[in-house]
Backbone bond lengths (Angstrom), bond angles and torsions (degrees), N, CA, C in turn:
res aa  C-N    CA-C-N  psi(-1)  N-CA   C-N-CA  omega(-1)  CA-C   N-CA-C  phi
1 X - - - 1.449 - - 1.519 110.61 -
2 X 1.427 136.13 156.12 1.043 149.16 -173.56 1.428 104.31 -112.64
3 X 1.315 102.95 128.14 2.007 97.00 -172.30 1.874 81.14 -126.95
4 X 1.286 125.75 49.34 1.374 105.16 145.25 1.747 144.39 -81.02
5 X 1.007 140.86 -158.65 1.075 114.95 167.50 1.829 133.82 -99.13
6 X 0.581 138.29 128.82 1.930 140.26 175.94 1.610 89.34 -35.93
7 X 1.242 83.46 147.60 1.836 114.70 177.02 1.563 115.15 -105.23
8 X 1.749 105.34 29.03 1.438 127.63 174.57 1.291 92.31 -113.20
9 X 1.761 119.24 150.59 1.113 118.95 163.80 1.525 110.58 -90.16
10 X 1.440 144.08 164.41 1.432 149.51 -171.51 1.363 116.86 113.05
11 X 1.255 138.13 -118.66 1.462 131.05 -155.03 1.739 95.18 -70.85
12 X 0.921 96.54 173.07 2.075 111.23 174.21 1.385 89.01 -123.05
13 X 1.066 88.89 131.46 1.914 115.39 168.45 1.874 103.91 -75.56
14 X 1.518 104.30 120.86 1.532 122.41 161.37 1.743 98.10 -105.67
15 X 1.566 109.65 137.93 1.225 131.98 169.60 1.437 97.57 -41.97
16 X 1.722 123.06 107.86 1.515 114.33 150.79 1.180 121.06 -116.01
17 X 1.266 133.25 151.70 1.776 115.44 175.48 1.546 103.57 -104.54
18 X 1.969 85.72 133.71 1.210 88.13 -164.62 1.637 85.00 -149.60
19 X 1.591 108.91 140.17 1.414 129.91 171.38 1.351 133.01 -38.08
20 X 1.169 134.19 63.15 1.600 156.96 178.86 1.453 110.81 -51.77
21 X 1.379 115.20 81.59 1.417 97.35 162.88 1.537 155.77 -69.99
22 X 1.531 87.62 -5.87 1.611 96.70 -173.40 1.675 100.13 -148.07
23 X 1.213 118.24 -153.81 1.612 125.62 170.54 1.641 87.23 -132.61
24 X 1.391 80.54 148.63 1.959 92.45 167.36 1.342 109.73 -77.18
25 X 1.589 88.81 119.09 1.486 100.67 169.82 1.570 117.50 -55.83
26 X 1.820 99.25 141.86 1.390 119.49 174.77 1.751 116.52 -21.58
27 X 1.673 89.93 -68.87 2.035 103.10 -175.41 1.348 108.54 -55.47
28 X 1.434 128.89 -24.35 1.102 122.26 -158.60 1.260 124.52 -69.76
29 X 1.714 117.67 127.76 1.317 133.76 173.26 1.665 120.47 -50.92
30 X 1.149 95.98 -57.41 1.815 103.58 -158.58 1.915 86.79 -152.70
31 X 1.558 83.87 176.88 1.339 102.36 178.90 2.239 98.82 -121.37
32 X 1.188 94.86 147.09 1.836 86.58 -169.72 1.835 88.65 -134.41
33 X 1.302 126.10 140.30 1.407 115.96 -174.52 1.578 90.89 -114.72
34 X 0.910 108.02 151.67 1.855 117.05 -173.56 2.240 84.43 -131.54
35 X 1.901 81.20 117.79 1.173 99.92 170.96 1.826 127.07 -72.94
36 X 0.743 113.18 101.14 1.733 108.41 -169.38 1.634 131.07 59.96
37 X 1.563 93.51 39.08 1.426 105.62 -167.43 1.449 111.13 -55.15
38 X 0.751 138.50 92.30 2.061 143.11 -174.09 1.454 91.46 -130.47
39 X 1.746 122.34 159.97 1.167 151.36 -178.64 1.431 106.43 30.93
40 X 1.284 149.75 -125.08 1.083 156.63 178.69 1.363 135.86 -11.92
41 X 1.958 92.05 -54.25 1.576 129.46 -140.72 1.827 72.76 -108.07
42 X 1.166 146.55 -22.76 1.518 140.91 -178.57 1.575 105.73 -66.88
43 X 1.352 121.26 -37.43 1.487 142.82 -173.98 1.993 88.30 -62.53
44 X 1.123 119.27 -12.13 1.700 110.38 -178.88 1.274 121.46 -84.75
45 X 1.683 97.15 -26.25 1.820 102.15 175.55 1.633 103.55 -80.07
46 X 0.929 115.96 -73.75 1.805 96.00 -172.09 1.481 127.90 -25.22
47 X 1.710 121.23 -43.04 0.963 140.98 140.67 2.070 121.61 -10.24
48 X 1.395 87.89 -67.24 1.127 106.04 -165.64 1.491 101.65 -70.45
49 X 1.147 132.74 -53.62 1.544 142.47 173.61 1.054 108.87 -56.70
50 X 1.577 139.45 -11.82 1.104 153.02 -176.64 1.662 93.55 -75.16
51 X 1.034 102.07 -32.44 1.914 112.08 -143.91 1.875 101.21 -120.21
52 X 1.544 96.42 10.52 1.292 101.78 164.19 1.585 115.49 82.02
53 X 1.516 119.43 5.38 1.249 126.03 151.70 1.308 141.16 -71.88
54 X 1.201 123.23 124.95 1.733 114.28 160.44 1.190 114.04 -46.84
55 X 1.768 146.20 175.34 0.970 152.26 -158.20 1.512 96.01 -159.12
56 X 1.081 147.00 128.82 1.130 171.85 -178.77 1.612 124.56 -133.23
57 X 1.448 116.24 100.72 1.744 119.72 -167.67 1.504 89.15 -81.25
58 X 1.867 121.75 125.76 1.436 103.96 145.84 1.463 86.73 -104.51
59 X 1.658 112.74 160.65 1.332 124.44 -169.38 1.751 88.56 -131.12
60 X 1.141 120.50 133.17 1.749 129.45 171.70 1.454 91.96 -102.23
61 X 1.564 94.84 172.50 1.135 138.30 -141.00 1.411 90.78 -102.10
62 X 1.789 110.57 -26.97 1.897 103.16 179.04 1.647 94.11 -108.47
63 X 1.378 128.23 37.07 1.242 124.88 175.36 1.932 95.89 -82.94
64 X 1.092 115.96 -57.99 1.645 126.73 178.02 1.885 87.48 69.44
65 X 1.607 89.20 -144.99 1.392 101.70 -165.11 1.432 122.25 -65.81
66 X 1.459 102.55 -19.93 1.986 93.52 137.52 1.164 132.67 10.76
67 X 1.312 97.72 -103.07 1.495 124.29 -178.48 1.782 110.46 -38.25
68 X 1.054 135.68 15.83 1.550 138.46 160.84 1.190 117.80 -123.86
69 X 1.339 132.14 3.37 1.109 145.76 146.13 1.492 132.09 -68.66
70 X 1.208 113.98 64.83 1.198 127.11 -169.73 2.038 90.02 -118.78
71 X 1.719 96.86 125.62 1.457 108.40 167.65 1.734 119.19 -81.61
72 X 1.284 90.56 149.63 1.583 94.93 -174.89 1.459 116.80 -71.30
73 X 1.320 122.54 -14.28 1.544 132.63 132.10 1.587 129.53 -14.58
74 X 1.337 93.04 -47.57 1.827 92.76 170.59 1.261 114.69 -90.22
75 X 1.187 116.10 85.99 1.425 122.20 -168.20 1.635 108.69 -64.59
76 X 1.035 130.11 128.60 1.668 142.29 163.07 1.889 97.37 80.12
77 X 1.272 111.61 36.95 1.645 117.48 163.95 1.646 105.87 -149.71
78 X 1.744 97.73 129.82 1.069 140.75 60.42 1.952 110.91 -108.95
79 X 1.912 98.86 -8.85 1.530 81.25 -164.53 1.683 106.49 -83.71
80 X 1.659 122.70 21.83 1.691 106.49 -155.28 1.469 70.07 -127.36
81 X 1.581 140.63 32.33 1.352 111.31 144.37 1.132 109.12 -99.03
82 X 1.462 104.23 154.24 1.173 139.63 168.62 1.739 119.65 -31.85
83 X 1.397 107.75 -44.72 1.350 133.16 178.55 1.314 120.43 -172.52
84 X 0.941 133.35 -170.43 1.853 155.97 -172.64 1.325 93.75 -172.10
85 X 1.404 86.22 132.67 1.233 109.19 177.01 1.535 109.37 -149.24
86 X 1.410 121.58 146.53 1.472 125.84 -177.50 1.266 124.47 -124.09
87 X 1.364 127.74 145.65 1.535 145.24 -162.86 1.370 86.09 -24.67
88 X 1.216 119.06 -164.39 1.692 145.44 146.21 1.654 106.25 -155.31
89 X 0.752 84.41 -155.42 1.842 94.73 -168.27 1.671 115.31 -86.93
90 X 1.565 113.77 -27.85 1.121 85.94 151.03 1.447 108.30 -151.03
91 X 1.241 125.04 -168.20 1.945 123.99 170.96 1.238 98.19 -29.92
92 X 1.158 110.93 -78.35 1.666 137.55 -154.05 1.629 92.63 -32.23
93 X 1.092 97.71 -59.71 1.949 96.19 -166.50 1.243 115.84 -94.05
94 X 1.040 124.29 7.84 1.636 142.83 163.50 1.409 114.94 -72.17
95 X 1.551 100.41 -58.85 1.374 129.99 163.18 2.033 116.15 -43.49
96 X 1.127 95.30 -36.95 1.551 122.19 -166.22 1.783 105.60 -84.81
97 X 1.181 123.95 -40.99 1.367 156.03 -143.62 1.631 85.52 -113.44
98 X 1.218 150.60 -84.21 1.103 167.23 135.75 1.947 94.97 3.78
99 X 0.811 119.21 -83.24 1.334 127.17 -174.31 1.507 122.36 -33.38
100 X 1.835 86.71 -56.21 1.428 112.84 162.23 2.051 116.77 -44.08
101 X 1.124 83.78 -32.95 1.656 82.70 -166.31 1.680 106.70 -70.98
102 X 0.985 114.29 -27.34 1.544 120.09 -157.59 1.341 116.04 -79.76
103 X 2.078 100.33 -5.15 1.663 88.33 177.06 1.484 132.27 86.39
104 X 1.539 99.47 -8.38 1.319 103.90 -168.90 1.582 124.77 76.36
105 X 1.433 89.70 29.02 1.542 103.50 178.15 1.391 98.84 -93.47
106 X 1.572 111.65 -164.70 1.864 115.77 171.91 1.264 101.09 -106.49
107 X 1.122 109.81 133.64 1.954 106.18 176.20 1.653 77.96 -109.21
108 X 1.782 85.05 128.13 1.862 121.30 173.64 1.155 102.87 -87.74
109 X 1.484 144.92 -44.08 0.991 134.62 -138.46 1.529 116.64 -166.01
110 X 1.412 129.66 131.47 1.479 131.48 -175.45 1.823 103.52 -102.64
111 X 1.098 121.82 69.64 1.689 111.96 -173.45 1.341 123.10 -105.18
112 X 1.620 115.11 132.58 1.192 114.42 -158.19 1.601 109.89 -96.42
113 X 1.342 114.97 150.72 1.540 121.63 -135.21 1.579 97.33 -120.87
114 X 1.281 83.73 -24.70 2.153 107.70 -175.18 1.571 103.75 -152.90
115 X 1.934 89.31 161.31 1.524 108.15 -167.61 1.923 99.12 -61.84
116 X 1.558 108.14 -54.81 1.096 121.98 172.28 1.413 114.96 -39.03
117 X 1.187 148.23 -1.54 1.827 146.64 164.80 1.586 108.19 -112.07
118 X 1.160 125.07 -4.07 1.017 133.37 175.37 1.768 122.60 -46.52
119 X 1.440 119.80 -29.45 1.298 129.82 173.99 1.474 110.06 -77.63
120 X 1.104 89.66 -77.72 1.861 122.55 166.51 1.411 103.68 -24.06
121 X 1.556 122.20 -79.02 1.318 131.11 173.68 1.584 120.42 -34.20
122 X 1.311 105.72 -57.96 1.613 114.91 176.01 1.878 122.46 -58.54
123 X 1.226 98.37 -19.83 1.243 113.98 -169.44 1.559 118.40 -91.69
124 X 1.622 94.56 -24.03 1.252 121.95 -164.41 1.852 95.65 -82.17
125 X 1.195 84.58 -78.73 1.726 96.49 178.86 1.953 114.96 -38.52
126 X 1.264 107.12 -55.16 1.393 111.66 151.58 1.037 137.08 -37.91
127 X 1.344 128.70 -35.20 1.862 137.28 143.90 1.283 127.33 -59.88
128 X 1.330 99.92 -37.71 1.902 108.83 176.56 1.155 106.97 -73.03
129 X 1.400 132.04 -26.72 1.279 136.31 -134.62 1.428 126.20 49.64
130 X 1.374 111.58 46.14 1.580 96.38 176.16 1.267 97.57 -113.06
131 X 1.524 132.90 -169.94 1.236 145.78 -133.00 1.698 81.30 -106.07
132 X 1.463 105.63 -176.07 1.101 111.68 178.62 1.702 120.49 146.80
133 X 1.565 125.03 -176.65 1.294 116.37 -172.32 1.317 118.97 -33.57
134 X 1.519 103.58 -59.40 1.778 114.58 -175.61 1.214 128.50 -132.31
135 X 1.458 93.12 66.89 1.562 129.10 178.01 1.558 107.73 -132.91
């Protein structure tokens, strides 16, 4: 794992170990985390890799049985993200944990995938400073 820092300004990355499924691909632009992407909101990562993004699952804590609801529509996800990654206890280290995942890539984007990331997500992007619901 790479514990350098994101090329976003906001949280500082602390060394976490966290489950890496792949290496960032060569083409890849940015890293984009899709908040509780299940049923619908899963159809965003293929999309996104389409468009030269990493894909990054954060999964919350009010995702519940959610999170196995992934349609056979998203072809090559849950295994073509980048990572999964899960809440923690608070922003700060979510934020931290999240950051961590990207490798030292740029995370572009905090987008929510499900109704259930909707807090989390908004809050998230709002710490990083990236764009988002209510920004």
């Amino acid at each position: 794992l790479v514990t350098s820092p994101p090329r976003f300004s906001g949280a500082t990355c602390q060394p976490f170990i966290i489950m890496c499924k792949s290496q960032i691909p060569q083409n890849t632009q940015a890293c984009v985390a899709l908040v509780d992407p299940y049923s619908t909101g899963a159809m965003l990562a293929p999309d996104l890799v389409k468009r030269g993004f990493a894909v990054i699952a954060l999964w919350t804590k009010e995702c519940g049985e959610n999170r196995g609801h992934l349609p056979k529509a998203a072809v090559g996800f849950p295994e073509g993200f980048l990572a999964e990654v899960e809440e923690q206890q608070t922003l700060e280290q979510t934020a931290e944990v999240l950051c961590e995942a990207t490798g030292g890539a740029e995370l572009a984007a905090v987008i929510i995938g499900g109704e259930t990331g909707v807090k989390v997500g908004d809050a998230l992007s709002e710490h990083l400073g990236l764009r988002g619901n209510s920004t």
